[in-house]
N, C-alpha and C positions, 0 to 999 in steps of 0.2 A: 258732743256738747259744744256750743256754742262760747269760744274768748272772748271775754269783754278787752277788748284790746284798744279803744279809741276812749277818752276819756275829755270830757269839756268843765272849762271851769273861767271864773272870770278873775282876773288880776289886778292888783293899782300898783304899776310901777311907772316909772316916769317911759317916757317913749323912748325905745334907743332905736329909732330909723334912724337913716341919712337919704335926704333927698336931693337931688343936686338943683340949680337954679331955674329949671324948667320943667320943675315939680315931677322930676320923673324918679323913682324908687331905685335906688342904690344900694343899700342895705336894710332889711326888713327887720321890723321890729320882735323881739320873744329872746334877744341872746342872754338874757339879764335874766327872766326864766329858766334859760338853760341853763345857764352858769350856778343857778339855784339849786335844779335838778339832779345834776350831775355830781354839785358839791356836797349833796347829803348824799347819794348813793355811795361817792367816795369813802366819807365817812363812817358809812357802813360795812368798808372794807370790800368794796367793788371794785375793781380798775374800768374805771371808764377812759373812753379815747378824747382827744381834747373835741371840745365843741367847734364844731363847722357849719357857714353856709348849705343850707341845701337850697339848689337852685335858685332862684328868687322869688320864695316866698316861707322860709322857714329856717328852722335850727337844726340839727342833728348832732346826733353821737353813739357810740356802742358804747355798752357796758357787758363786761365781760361776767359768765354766770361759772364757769367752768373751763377748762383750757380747749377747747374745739366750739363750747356754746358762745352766742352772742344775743344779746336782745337792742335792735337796735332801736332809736328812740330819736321820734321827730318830734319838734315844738313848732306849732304854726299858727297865728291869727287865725279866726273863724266865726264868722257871724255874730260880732258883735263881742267880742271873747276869745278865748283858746282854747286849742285844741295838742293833746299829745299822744299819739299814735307808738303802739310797741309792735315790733314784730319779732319775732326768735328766727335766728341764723344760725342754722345749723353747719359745721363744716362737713364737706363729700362724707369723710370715714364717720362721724358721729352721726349721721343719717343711716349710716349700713347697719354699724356696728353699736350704736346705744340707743337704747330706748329714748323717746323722747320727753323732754326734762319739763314738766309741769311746773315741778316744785319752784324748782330756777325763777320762771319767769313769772310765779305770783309773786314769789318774794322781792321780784323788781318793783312790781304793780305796788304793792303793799308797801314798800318804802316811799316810792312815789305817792301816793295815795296819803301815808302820812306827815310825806313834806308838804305837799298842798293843805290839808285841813289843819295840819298841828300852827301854819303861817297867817296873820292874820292877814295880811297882804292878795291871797287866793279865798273866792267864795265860791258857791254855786258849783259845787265839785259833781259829775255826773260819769256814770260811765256806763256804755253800749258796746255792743256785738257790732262788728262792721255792719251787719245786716240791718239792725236797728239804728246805729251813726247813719247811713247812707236815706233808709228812708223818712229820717228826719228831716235828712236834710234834702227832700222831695227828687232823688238819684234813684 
């Protein structure tokens, strides 16, 4: 069966880029999202890692499901809106030795999923299979 693991939604928060004086991109906008993101899963008694650049063009962070799981979690601008992507990280030994944790990682989705809809700040909440994200987005 097929993860829905990409999920698009539109936002109104104020922009947090930083551009420098020859309009070239320094810091990308979504950390304000993250910071969102992260702060309800916390509160759901998650240890997430603090929020970081990923590369230039998005946010990142793990949140921890169990002591060896991870689901790590990117926030990125995307056509017009956002986009936040999960994946589950498994460590070496909990690949060998434990089944793999379903549960864990809906109940990420599902927190996520109700910090976005429950805000009225997030509309347009959508979510797709990589397979589905990509060919929408004509990949």
């Amino acid at each position: 069966m097929d993860v829905r693991d990409f999920v698009t939604f539109n936002a109104e928060f104020p922009d947090d880029s930083i551009w420098d004086e020859q309009g070239n991109l320094l810091v990308p906008a979504g950390r304000t999202i993250a910071d969102c993101i992260s702060k309800q899963l916390q509160e759901q008694s998650h240890h997430c890692s603090k929020v970081f650049q990923h590369e230039f063009y998005g946010w990142a962070f793990d949140a921890i499901v169990e002591k060896n799981k991870t689901i790590w979690i990117l926030i990125a601008a995307a056509e017009g809106g956002w986009l936040v992507q999960f994946k589950q990280i498994n460590s070496l030994v909990s690949r060998f030795f434990s089944p793999t944790d379903t549960e864990g990682f809906k109940n990420i989705q599902n927190i996520v999923h109700a910090t976005l809809s429950g805000n009225e700040h997030f509309s347009d909440i959508l979510w797709y299979t990589r397979k589905d994200y990509e060919s929408r987005m004509g990949k």
